[in-house]
C-alpha positions in Angstrom: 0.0 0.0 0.0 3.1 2.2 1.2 3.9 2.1 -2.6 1.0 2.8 -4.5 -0.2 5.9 -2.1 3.4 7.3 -2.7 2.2 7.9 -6.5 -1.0 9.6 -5.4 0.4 11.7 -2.9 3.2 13.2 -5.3 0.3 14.0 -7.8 -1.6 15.7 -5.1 1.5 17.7 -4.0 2.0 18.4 -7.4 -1.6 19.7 -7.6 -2.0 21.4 -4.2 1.4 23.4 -3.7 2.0 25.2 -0.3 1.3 28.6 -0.1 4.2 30.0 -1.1 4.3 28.3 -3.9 1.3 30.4 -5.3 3.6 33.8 -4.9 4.2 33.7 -9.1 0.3 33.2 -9.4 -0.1 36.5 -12.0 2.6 35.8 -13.8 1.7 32.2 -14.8 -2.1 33.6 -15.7 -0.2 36.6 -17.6 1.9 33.4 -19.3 -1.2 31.6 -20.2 -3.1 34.5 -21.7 -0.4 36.0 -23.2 0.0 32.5 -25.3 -3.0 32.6 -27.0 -2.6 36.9 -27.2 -5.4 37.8 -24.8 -4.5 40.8 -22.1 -5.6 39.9 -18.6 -5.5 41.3 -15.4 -5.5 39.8 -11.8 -7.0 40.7 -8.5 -6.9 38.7 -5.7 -10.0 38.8 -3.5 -9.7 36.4 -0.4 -8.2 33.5 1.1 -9.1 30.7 3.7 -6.1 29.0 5.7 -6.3 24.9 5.3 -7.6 23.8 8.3 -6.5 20.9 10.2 -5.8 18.2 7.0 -8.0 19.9 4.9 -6.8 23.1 2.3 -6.9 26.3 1.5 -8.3 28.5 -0.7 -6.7 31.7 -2.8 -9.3 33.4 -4.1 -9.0 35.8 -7.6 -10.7 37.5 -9.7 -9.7 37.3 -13.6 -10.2 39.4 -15.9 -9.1 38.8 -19.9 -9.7 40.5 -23.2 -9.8 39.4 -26.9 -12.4 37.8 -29.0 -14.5 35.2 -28.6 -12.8 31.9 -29.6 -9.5 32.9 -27.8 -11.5 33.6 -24.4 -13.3 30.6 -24.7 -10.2 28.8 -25.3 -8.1 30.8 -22.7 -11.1 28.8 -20.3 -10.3 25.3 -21.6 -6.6 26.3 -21.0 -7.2 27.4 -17.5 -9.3 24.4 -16.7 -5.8 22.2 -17.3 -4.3 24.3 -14.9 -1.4 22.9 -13.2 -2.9 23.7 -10.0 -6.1 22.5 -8.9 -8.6 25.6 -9.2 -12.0 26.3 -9.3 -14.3 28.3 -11.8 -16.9 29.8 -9.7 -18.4 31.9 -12.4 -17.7 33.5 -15.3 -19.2 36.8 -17.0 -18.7 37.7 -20.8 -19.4 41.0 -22.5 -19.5 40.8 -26.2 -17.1 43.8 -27.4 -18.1 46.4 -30.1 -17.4 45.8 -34.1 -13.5 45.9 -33.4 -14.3 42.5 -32.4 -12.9 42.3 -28.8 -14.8 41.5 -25.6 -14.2 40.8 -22.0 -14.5 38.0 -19.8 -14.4 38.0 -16.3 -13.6 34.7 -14.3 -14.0 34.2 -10.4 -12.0 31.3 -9.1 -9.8 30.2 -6.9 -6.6 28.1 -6.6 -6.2 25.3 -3.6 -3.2 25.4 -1.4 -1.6 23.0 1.4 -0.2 23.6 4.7 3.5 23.3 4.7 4.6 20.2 5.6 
């Protein structure tokens, strides 16, 4: 057993970093939007300590801009996150004839306790 819950428990490391681990958080959502030539903007808006063996929560508000198919992909990107996260909800505003609009995604990323 020892063996196999090694695996899982490097994956969820992997997935659930500590807390300080989350300190380059814009710049990887800047990395991924910037990909795929969307301009984005991050604000964080909370956060709940991990309790005892539970985790915590960093929550954010993102906010990207570009047309259609890229937003919508940006979304599929963000969903493969290499962090677990959550999509909470998510706003779009169709943009004028220049073809741009907005999207605004609330979320948040989980984080451990340092171990």
């Amino acid at each position: 057993y020892d063996e196999k819950g090694s695996k899982y428990l490097t994956t969820m490391r992997r997935l659930i970093p500590v807390r300080d681990d989350l300190i380059n958080l814009q710049q990887e959502f800047k990395f991924l939007s910037d990909q795929i030539g969307l301009s984005s903007s991050l604000q964080f808006t909370g956060e709940a300590a991990p309790d005892a063996g539970g985790v915590g929560i960093l929550k954010f508000t993102l906010t990207v801009s570009g047309t259609p198919t890229k937003l919508f992909s940006f979304v599929e990107r963000l969903s493969a996150f290499r962090y677990l996260n959550r999509i909470e909800g998510v706003s779009f505003n169709q943009g004028s004839s220049t073809g741009n609009s907005e999207m605004q995604i609330k979320g948040a990323v989980f984080f451990r306790k340092n171990t």
